[in-house]
PLY file of the C-alpha trace (Angstrom):
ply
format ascii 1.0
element vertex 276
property float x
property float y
property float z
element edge 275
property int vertex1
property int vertex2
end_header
30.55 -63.34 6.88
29.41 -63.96 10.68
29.54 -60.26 10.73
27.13 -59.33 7.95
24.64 -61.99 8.68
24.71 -60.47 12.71
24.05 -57.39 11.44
20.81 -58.06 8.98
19.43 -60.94 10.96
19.58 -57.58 13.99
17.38 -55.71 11.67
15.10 -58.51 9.98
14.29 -59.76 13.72
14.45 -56.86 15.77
16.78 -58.61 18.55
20.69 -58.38 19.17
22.61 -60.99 17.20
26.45 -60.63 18.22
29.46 -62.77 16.88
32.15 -65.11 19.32
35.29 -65.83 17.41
36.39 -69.49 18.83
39.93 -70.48 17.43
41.85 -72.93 17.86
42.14 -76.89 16.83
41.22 -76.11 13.07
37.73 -74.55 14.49
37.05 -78.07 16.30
36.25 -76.32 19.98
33.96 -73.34 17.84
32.16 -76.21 16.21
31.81 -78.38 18.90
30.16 -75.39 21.43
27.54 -74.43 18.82
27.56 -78.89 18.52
26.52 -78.95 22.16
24.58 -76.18 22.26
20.73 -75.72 23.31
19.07 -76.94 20.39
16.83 -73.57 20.00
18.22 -71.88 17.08
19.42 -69.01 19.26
23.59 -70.29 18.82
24.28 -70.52 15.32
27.49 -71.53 13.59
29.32 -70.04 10.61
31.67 -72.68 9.70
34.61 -72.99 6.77
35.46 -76.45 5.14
37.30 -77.98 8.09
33.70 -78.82 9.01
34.00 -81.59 6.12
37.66 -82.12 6.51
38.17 -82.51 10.57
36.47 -85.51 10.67
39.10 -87.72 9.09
42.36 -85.14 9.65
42.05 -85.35 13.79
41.64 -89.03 15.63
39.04 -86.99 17.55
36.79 -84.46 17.45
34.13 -83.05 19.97
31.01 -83.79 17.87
29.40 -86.10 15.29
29.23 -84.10 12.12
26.19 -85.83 11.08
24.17 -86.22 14.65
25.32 -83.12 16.50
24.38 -80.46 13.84
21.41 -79.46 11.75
22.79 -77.82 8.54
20.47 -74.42 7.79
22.54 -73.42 4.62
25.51 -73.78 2.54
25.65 -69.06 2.13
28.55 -69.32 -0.30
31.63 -70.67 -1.39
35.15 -69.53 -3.20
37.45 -71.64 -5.54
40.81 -72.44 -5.30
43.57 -70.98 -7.15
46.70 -72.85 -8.54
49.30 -70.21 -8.93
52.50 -69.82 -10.08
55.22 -66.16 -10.06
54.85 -64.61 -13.29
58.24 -65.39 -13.89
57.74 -69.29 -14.44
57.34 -69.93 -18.19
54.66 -71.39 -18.06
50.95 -69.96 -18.99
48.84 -73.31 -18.58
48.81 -76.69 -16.91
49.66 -78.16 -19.42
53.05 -76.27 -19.97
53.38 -76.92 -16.25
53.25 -81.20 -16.73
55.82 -80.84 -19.42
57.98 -78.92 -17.07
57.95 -80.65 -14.01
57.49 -84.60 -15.13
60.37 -86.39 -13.99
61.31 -83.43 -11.78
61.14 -83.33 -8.21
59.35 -79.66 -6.65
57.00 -78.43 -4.47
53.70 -76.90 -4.03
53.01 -74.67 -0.90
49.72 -74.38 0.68
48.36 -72.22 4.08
48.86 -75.82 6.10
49.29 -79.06 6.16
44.87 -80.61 6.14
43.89 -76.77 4.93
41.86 -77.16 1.71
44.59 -75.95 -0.01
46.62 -78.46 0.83
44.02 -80.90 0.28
43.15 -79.73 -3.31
46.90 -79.50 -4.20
47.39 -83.97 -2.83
44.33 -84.10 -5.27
45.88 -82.68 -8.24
49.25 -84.05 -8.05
47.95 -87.10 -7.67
45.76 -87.05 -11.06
48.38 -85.72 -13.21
51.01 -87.97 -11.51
53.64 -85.05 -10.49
56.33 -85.45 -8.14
55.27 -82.39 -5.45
56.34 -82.32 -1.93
54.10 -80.32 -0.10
55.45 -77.19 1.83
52.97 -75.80 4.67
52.85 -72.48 5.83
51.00 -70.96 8.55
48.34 -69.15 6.44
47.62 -67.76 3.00
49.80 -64.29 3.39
53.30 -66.57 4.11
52.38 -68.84 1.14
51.97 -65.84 -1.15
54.98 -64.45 0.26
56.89 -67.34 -0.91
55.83 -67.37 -4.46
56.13 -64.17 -4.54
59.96 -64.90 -3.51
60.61 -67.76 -5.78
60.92 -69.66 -3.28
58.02 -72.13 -4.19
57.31 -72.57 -7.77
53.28 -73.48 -6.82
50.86 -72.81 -4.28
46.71 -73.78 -3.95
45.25 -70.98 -2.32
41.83 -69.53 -1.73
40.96 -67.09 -4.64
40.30 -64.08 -3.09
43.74 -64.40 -1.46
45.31 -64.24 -5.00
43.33 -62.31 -7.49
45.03 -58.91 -6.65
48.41 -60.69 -7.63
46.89 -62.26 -10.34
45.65 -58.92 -11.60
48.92 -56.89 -10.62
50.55 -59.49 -13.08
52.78 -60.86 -10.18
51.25 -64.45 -10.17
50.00 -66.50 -12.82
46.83 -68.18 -12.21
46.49 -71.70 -14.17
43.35 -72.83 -13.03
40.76 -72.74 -10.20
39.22 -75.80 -8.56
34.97 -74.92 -8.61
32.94 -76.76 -11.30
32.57 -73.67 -12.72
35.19 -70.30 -13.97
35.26 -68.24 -11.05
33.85 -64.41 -10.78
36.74 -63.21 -9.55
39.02 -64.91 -11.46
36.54 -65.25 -15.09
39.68 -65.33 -17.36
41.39 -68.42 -15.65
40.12 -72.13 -16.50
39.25 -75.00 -14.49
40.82 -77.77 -13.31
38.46 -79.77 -15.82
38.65 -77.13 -18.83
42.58 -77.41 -18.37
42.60 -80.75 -18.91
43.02 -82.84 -15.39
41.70 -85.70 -15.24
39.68 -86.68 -12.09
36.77 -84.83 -9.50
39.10 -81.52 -8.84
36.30 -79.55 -7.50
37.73 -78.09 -4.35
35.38 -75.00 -2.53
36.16 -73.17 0.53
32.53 -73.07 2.19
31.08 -70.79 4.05
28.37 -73.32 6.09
25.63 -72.20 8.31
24.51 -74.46 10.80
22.76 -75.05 14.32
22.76 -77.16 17.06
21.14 -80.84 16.15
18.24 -81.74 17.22
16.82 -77.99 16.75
13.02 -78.00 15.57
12.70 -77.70 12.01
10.54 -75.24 12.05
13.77 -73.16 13.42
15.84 -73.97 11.00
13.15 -73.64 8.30
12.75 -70.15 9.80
16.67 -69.54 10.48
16.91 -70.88 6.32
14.50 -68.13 4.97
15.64 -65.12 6.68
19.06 -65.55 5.59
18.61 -66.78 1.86
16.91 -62.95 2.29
19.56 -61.72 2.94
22.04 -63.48 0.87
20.01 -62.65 -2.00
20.14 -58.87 -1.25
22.87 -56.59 -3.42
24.36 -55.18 -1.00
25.62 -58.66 0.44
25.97 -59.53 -2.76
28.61 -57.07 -3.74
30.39 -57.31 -0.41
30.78 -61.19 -1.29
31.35 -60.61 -4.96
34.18 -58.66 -3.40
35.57 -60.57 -1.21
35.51 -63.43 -4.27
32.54 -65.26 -2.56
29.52 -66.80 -4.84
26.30 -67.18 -3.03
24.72 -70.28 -3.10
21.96 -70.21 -0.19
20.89 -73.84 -0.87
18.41 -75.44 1.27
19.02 -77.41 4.58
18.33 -80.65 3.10
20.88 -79.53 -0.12
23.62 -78.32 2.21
23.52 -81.92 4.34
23.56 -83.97 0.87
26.50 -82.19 0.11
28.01 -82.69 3.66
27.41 -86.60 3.25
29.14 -86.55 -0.30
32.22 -84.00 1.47
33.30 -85.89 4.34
34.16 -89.34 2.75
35.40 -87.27 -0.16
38.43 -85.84 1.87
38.42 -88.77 4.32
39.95 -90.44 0.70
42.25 -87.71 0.00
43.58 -87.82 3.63
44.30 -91.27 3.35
45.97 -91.64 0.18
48.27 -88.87 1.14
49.29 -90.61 3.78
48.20 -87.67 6.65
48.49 -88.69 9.81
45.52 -87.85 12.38
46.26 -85.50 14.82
0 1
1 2
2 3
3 4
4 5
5 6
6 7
7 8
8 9
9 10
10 11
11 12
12 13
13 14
14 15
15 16
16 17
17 18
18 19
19 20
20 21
21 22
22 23
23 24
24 25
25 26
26 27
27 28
28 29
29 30
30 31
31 32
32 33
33 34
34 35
35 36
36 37
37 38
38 39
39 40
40 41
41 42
42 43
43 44
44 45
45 46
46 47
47 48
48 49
49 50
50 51
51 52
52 53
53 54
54 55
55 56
56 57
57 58
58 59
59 60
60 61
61 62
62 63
63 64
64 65
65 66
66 67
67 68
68 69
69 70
70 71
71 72
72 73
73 74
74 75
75 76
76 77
77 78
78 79
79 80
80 81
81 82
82 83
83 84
84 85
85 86
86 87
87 88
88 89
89 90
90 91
91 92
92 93
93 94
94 95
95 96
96 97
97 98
98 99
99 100
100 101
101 102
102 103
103 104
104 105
105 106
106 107
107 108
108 109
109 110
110 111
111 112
112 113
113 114
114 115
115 116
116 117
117 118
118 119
119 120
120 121
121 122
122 123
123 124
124 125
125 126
126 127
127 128
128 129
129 130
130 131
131 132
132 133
133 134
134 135
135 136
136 137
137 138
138 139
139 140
140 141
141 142
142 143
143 144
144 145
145 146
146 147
147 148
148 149
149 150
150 151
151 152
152 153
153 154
154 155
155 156
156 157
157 158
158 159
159 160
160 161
161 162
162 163
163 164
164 165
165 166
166 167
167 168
168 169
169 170
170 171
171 172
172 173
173 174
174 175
175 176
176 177
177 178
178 179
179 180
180 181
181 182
182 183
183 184
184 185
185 186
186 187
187 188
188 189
189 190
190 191
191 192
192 193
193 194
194 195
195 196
196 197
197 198
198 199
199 200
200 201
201 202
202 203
203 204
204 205
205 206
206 207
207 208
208 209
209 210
210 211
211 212
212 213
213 214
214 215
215 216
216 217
217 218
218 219
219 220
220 221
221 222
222 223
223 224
224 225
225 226
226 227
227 228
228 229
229 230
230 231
231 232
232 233
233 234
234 235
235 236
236 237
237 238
238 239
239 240
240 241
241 242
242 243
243 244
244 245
245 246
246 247
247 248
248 249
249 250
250 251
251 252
252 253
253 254
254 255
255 256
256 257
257 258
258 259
259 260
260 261
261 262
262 263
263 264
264 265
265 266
266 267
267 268
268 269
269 270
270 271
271 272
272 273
273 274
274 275
């Protein structure tokens, strides 16, 4: 995503925009540079979910989510996927309740405070299921271990499952957006299979800048990249890659930010995760 916006925002402005990957502590030290950044639009942040969830999953992070960054706009976002190998018998969730109430299994996710994860506290909790939670480092091992058997469930970002879903390997019971996914149109939500409770889980793909940068900046920043959100071309790459656009407004994307963090602050709580 950095990628494609580097390389329009080059051609819509006529000046070099490059991309620094910053890993490391769930994207804390990337957020926190563009956090502390000259407030002059020129460092801008592409950000995932953990910008909503790091608040409450570490004891500390190097920014104030609300204070240190000025939201430009939420680009798109991807559902979750609850999946299961084709060789459960099972073909809906609630085949799956049947199965598992008064059982003791598991659910794997990429790791322990990943959305994933997150989503699958969120549904075990509503339907009241007995699921320990098994982390792995990443989507690919989590796969790998459905795949294997040796996980009966996983939550895991759409576009990470829809070519097992489509090869027939995995069985996909529902997605977590408010609405059936593009990539995944055949497979209901959380909601139109029947659990109870806000299930709505995205994995976000935020833009943001430094806080305290004009709003004329952002305003200007906002424009240019709702252009080229909206263009095909991006559109198809995302469409691909199991993305929707959104390309809300500044003001839309921190509303939802406000509603996010104490959201998952909640979830972290009642399943008992420990700050780092």
């Amino acid at each position: 995503m950095a990628r494609l916006l580097a390389q329009k925002l080059n051609e819509h402005f006529g000046r070099p925009f490059y991309v620094e990957n910053h890993p490391g502590a769930g994207g804390n030290i990337g957020i926190g540079m563009v956090a502390h950044s000259p407030p002059d639009g020129h460092t801008i942040l592409i950000v995932t979910s953990s910008l909503v969830v790091n608040p409450s999953l570490y004891a500390k992070v190097p920014y104030d989510v609300y204070k240190d960054l000025a939201p430009v706009t939420l680009a798109a976002v991807s559902s979750l996927a609850l999946v299961a190998p084709a060789a459960l018998p099972v073909t809906s969730i609630k085949e799956l309740v049947v199965q598992l109430k008064g059982n003791k299994d598991s659910i794997g996710s990429p790791g322990t405070g990943t959305t994933g994860h997150l989503a699958a506290e969120t549904f075990k909790r509503a339907l009241g299921l007995d699921l320990v939670h098994v982390p792995f480092n990443g989507a690919a091992p989590t796969l790998n271990a459905v795949l294997a058997g040796h996980v009966p469930l996983a939550m895991v970002a759409s576009p990470s499952v829809a070519p097992h879903i489509r090869q027939g390997k995995l069985r996909g019971l529902a997605v977590t957006s408010e609405k059936r996914s593009a990539n995944l149109p055949e497979i209901p939500t959380m909601a139109e299979a029947g659990v109870p409770g806000d299930q709505v889980s995205d994995v976000m793909l935020g833009v943001l800048v430094a806080g305290g940068t004009p709003r004329s900046t952002v305003d200007l920043l906002h424009r240019e990249i709702v252009k080229v959100m909206t263009q095909s071309d991006v559109r198809q790459r995302l469409d691909a890659s199991g993305f929707d656009t959104v390309a809300n407004s500044p003001d839309e994307f921190a509303a939802r930010i406000k509603t996010e963090v104490p959201k998952w602050a909640k979830v972290i709580r009642d399943a008992g995760i420990k700050p780092e």
